[in-house]
N, C-alpha and C positions, 0 to 999 in steps of 0.2 A: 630537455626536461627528462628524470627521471621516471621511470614507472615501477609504483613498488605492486606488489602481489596485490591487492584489492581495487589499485584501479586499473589493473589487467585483468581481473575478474568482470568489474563493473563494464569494461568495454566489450568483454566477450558477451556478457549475458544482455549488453542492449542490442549489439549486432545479432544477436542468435532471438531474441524476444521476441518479433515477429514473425518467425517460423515456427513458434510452437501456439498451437491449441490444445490448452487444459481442460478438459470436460469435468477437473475435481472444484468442489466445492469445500471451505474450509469455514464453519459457523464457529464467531466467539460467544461467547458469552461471562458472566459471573453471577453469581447468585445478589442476591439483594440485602445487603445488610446494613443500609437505609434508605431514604425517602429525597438523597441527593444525586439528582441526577437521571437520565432515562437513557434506554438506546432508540435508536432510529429507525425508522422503516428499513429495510433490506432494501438494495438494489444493485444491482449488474449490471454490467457492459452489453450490450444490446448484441447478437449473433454477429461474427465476423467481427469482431472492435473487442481489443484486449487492453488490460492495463498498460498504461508507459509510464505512467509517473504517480507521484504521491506526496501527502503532505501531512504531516507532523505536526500536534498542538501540545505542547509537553506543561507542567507547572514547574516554574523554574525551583531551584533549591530554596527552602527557609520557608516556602507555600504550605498548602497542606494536605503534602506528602501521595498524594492523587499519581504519579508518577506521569504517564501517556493519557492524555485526556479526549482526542480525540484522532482520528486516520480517515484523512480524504481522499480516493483514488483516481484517479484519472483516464479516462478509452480514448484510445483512438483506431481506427478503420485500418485494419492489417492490410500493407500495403502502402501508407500514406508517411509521411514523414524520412522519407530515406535520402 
């Protein structure tokens, strides 16, 4: 199997993602320019438990044009999964 530059990236940064603790927080948001749609409560990874994974709701092309619709994140307990 080859390995081109990105999934030599992706493999450093899952082997290396449990050694690091981010204490930065990064808030989205957008302004409202209508009545479709809302955001969700906030919530985090519980102390000691970081992100490992994620999941992506997109509207496919030809929809309406909404691009990324939704980002589910995932914790798991620093330490567990090796």
């Amino acid at each position: 199997m080859t390995m081109n530059t990105s999934w030599l990236f992706l493999a450093i940064t899952i082997s290396v993602l449990p050694l690091i603790q981010c204490r930065h927080v990064l808030y989205l948001g957008s302004p409202r320019v209508n009545n479709q749609g809302t955001w969700k409560a906030w919530q985090i990874c519980h102390d000691g438990w970081f992100v490992h994974g994620m999941q992506l709701k997109y509207e496919a092309t030809g929809g309406d044009l909404t691009g990324m619709n939704a980002v589910a994140l995932y914790c798991q307990r620093i330490g567990l999964g090796k």
